[in-house]
C-alpha positions as CSV (number, residue, x, y, z in Angstrom):
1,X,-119.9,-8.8,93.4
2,X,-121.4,-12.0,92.1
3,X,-121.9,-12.1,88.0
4,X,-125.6,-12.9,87.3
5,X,-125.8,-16.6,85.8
6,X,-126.8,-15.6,82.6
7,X,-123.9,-13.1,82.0
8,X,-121.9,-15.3,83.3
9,X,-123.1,-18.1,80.4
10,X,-123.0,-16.1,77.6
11,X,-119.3,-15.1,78.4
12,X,-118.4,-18.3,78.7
13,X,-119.9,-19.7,75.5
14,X,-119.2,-16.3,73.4
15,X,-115.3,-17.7,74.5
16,X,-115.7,-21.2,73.4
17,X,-117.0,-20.0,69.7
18,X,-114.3,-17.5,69.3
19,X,-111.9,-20.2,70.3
20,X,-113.2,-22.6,67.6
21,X,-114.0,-20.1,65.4
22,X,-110.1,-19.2,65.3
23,X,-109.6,-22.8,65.7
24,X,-111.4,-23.4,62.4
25,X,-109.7,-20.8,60.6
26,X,-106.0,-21.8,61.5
27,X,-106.8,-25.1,60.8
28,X,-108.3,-23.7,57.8
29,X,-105.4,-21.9,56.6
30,X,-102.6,-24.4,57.6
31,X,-104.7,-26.8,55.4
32,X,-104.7,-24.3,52.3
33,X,-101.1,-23.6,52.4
34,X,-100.4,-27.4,53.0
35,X,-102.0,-28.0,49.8
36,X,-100.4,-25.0,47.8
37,X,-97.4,-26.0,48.7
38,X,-97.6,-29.7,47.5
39,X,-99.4,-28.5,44.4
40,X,-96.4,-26.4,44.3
41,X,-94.1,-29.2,45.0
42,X,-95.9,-30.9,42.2
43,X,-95.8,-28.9,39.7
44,X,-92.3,-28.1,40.2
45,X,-91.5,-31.9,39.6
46,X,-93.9,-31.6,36.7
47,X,-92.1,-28.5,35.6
48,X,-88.5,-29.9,35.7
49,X,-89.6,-33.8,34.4
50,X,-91.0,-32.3,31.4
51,X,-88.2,-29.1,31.0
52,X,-87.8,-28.4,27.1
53,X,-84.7,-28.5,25.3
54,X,-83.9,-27.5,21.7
55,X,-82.5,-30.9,19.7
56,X,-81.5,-31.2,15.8
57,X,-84.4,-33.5,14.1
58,X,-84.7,-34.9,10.5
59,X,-86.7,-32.0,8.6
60,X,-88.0,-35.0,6.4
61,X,-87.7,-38.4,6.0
62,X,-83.6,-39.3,5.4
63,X,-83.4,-42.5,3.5
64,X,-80.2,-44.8,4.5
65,X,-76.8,-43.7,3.0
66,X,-77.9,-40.3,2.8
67,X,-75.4,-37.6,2.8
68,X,-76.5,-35.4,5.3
69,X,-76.6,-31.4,4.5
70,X,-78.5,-28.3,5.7
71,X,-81.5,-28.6,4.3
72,X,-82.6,-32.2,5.7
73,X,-82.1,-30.9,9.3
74,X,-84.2,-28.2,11.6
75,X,-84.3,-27.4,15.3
76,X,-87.4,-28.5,17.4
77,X,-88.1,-28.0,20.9
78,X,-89.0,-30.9,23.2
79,X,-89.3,-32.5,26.7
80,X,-86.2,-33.9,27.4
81,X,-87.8,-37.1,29.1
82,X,-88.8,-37.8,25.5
83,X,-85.6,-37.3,23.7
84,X,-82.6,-40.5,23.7
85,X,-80.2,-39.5,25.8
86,X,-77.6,-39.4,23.0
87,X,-79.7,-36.8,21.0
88,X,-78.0,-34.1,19.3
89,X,-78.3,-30.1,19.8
90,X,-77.8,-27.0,17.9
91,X,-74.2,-27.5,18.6
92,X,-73.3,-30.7,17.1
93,X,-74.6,-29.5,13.5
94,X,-71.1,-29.0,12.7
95,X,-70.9,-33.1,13.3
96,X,-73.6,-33.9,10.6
97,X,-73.1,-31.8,7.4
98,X,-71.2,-34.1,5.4
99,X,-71.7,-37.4,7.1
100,X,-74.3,-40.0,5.9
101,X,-76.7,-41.9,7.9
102,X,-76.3,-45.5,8.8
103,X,-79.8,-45.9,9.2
104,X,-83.2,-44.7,8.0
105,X,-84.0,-41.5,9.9
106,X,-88.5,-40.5,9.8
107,X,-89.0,-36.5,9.8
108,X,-89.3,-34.9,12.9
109,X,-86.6,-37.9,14.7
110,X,-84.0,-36.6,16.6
111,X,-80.7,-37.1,15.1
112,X,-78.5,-39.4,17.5
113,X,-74.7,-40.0,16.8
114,X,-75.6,-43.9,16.3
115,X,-77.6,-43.2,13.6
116,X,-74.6,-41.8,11.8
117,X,-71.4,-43.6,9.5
118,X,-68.4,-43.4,12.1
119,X,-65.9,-41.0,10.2
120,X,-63.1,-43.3,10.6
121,X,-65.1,-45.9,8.3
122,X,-66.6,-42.8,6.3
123,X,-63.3,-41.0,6.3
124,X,-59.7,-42.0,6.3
125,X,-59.4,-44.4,2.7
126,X,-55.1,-44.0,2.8
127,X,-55.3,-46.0,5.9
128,X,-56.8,-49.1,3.7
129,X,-54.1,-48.5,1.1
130,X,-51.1,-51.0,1.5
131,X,-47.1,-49.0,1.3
132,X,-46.4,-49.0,-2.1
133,X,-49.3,-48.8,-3.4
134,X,-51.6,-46.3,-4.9
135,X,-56.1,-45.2,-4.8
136,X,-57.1,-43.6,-8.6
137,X,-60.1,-42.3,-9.4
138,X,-61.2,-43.4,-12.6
139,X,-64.4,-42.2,-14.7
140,X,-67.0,-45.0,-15.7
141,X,-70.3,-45.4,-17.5
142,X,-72.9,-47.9,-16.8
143,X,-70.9,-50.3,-19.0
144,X,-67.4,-50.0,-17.3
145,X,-69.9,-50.0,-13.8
146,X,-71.2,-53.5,-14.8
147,X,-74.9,-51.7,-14.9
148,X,-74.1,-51.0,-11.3
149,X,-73.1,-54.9,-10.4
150,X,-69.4,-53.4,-9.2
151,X,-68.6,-52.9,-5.9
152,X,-66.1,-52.2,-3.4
153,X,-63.6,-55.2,-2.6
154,X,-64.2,-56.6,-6.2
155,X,-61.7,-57.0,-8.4
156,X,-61.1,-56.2,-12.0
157,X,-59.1,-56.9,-15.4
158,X,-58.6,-53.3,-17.0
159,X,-58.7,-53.6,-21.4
160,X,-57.1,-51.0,-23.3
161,X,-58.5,-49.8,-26.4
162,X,-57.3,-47.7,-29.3
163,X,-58.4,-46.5,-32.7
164,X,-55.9,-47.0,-35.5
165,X,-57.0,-46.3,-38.9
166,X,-60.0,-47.5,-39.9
167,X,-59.9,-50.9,-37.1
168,X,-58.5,-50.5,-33.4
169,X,-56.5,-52.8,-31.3
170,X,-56.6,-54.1,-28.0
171,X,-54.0,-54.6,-24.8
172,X,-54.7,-56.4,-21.6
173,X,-53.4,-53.4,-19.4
174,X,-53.6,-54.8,-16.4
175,X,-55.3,-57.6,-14.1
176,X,-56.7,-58.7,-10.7
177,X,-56.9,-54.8,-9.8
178,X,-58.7,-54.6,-6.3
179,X,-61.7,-51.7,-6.4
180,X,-61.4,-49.5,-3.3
181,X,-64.5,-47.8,-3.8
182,X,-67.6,-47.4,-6.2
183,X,-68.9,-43.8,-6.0
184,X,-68.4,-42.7,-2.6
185,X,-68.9,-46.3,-1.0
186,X,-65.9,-47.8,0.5
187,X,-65.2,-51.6,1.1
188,X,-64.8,-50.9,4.8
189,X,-68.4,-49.6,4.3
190,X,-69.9,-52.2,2.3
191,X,-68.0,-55.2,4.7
192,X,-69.3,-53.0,7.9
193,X,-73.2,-52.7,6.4
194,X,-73.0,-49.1,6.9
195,X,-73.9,-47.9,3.6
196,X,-76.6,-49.2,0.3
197,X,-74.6,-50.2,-2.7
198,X,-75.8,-47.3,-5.2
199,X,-76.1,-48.7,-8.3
200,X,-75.8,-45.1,-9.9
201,X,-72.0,-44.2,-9.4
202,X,-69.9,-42.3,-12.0
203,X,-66.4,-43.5,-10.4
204,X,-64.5,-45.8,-9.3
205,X,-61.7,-45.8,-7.1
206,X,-58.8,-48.5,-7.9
207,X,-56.1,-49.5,-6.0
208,X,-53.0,-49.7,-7.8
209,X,-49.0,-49.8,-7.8
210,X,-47.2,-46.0,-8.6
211,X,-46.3,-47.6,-12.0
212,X,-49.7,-49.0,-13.2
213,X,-51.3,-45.8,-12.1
214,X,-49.2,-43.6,-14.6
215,X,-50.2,-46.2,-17.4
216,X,-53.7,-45.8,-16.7
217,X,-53.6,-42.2,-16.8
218,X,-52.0,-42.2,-20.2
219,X,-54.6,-45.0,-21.6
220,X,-57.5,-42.8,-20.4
221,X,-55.9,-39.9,-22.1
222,X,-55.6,-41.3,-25.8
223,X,-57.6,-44.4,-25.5
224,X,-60.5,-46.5,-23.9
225,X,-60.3,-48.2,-20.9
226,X,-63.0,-51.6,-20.2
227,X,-63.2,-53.2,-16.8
228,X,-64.0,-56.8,-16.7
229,X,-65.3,-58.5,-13.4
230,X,-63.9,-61.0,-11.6
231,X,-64.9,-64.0,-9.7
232,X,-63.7,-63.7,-6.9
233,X,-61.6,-67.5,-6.5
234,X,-60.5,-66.6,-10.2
235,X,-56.6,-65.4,-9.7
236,X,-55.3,-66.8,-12.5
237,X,-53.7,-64.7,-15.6
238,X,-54.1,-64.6,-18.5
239,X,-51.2,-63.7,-21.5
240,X,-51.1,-59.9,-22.2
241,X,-51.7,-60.3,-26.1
242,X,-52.5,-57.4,-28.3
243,X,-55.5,-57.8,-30.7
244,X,-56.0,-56.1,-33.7
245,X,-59.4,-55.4,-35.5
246,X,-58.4,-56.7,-38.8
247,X,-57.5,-60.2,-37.1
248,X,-60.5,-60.6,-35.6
249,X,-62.5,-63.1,-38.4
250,X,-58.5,-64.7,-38.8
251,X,-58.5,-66.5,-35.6
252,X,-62.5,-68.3,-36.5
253,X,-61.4,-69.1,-40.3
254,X,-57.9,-71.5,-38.8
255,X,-59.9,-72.8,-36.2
256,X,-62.7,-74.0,-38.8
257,X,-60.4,-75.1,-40.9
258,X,-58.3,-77.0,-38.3
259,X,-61.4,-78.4,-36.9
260,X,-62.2,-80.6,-40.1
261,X,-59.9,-83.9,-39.5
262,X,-58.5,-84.5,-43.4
263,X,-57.3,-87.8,-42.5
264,X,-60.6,-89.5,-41.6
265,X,-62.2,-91.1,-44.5
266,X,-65.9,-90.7,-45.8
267,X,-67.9,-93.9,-46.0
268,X,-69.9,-94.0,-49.5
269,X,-72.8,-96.2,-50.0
270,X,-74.0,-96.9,-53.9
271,X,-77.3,-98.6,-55.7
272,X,-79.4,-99.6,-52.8
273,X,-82.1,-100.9,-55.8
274,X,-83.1,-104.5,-54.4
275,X,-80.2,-105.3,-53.6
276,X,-77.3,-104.8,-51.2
277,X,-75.5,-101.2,-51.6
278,X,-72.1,-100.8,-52.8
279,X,-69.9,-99.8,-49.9
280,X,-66.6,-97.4,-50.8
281,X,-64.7,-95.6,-49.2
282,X,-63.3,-91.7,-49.9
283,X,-60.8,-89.9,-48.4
284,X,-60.5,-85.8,-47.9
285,X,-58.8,-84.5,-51.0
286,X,-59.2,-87.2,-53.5
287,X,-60.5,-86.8,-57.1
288,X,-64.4,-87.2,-57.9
């Protein structure tokens, strides 16, 4: 039986529009997925580029030299793109209290090892000190610290002092003694730039033979003890005399005295009126 034409049209283009209707929608949905999954894909990169990490920062600005403890460090969360690779975490604290910083740290920085004194400079002073040879700690006031002019790798002539009676004397102890530290500032520090010179310091750390470190501690504990500074292309010494208070004006009076030279005579010159002067001539010691 023949289809009538009409029928047979409609079938044919009801077919074609369901075809590209479903056409349309596949392509549709294979265009939506296509761009899920590359936003996907993109966010994932976005996700893992920019993936947080907790890092140990400076809770405030740490000045250079600083010694490090708890208080000037906190825990801040960040992407790790921005941090230096180096950074520290939560679990290097244990490698900063203590420490000082080589450098200027700004709040909110993360701490990096670089940024730190190496404990072998920081640590370790025996390994500076020669066989034989001794480190004392000595107390000092601004007077004894040079008003803060002494440092490490100086070196220093050490006066002893001692009340007697109503005058004192005074020894030489000891000379050319090398200063191994000033404070906590050592001379591998200072000659490595890794720490300020502080001029406020209440020690100082001398290096010294076994011997002259028992006399030191016995001056300290019943006299005074004066450093003088050094230049340092002075290494000359000078003679380990004793002075007493009461001598102190005798030295001045002999050395006036010796200064006048009694065997030079004094020109005199007498009248003057008109006329030529009378020239004469006295000698130190003889009558008027």
């Amino acid at each position: 039986m023949d289809i009538p034409p009409i029928r047979s049209l409609f079938q044919s283009n009801l077919l074609l529009g369901i075809a590209a209707i479903a056409a349309g929608a596949l392509a549709a949905w294979l265009g939506a997925r296509h761009l899920d999954q590359r936003a996907a894909g993109l966010e994932q990169q976005v996700r893992q580029r920019y993936a947080t990490a907790p890092y140990i920062v400076a809770s405030r600005d740490v000045p250079k030299g600083q010694r490090i403890d708890a208080s000037l460090l906190s825990i801040r969360s960040m992407p790790r793109v921005f941090a230096p690779a180096d950074a520290l975490g939560p679990d290097d604290a244990g490698q900063l209290i203590g420490g000082r910083v080589a450098v200027a740290i700004r709040r909110g920085t993360p701490v990096v090892q670089a940024a730190l004194i190496p404990r072998s400079v920081r640590e370790r002073l025996s390994e500076q000190i020669p066989e034989g040879m001794r480190a004392m700690t000595i107390q000092v006031d601004q007077l004894n610290a040079i008003s803060g002019h002494l440092e490490a790798g100086d070196s220093v002539d050490i006066l002893y002092s001692q009340a007697r009676g109503n005058g004192a004397v005074l020894v030489p102890l000891l000379q050319r003694v090398p200063v191994l530290a000033t404070g906590g500032v050592t001379q591998a520090q200072v000659q490595s730039q890794m720490a300020e010179q502080n001029a406020d310091f209440s020690s100082v750390t001398l290096l010294l033979a076994a011997a002259d470190a028992r006399r030191v501690v016995l001056a300290e504990q019943t006299g005074r003890l004066t450093l003088l500074l050094r230049r340092d292309t002075d290494i000359g010494l000078l003679e380990a005399l004793s002075v007493n208070s009461r001598e102190l004006l005798l030295p001045m009076r002999i050395d006036r005295l010796r200064s006048v030279p009694s065997a030079l005579p004094v020109e005199l010159l007498v009248g003057g009126n008109g006329s030529a002067p009378a020239r004469s001539w006295m000698r130190t010691g003889d009558g008027a």
